[in-house]
ZAKOL-404713 format. One record per residue (C-alpha): x, y, z. Coordinates in steps of 0.02 Angstrom, whole numbers, padded with zeros to 5 digits, always signed. Each point is the difference from the previous one (the first is absolute). Layout:
N
XYZ
...
END
This chain:
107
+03759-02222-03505
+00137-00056+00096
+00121+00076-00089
-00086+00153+00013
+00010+00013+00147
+00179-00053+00006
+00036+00182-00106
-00104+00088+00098
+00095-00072+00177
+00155+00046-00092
-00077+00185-00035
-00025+00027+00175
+00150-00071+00066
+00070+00126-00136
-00085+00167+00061
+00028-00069+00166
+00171+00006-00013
+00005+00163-00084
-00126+00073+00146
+00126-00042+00102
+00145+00083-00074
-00091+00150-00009
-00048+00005+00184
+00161-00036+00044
+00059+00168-00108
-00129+00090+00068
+00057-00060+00189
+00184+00075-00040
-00078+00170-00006
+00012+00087+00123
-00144+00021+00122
+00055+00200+00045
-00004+00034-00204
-00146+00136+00020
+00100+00067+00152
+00166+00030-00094
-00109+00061-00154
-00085+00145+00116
+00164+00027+00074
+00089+00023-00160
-00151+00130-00031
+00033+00111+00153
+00162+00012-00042
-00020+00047-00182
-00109+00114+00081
+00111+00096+00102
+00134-00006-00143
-00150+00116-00095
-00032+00088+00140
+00208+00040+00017
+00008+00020-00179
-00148+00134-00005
+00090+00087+00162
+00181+00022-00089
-00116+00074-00151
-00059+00115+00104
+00171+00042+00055
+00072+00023-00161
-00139+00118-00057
+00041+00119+00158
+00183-00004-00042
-00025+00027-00187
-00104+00157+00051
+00157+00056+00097
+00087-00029-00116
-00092+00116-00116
+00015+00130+00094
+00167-00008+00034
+00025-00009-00192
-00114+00166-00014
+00112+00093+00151
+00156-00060-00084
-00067+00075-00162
-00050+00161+00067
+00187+00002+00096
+00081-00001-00161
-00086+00128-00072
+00017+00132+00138
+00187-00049+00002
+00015+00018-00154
-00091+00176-00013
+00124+00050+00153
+00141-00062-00102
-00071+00115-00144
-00032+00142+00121
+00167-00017+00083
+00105+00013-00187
-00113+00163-00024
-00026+00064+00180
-00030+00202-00061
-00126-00055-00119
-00094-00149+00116
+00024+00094+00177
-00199-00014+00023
+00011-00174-00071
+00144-00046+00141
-00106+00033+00126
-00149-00068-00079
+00101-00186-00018
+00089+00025+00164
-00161-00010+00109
-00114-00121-00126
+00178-00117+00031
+00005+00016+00175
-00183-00050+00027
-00002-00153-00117
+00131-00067+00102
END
């Protein structure tokens, strides 16, 4: 008997000790922990919230961009219709004129 409970005040001296190693881990955490984990989440937050606003951004340039492309496109081909008209001007006189004002109001 008394050497039972000899192993069992050896147990709890055991789990005593490690009870208080853990509470002493747990005591070097930092009290503020749920304040720095919300304020890690507002910023991540506003990183989305930047993120989604330069998205938007880029979508609006890569429509002007697009167009710009298109204009381009439609550039080259009246110049190079005038170009064509210009080499043959008795033949494209109608043509000339034609180019002359669809160029001036693309520009």
């Amino acid at each position: 008997m008394q050497n039972r409970l000899k192993e069992a005040d050896e147990n709890n001296s055991i789990l005593l000790r490690t009870l208080n190693e853990t509470l002493g881990k747990l005591s070097a955490i930092p009290n503020d922990t749920a304040i720095r984990v919300q304020a890690a989440k507002d910023k991540a937050r506003q990183a989305n919230d930047t993120a989604n606003d330069v998205l938007v951004q880029i979508k609006d340039l890569n429509q002007n961009l697009l167009g710009l492309r298109n204009n381009y496109s439609k550039l080259v081909d009246e110049v190079a219709k005038t170009n064509a008209a210009v080499k043959d001007p008795v033949k494209n006189r109608n043509s000339i004129i034609n180019m002359t004002i669809a160029l001036a109001f693309s520009l």
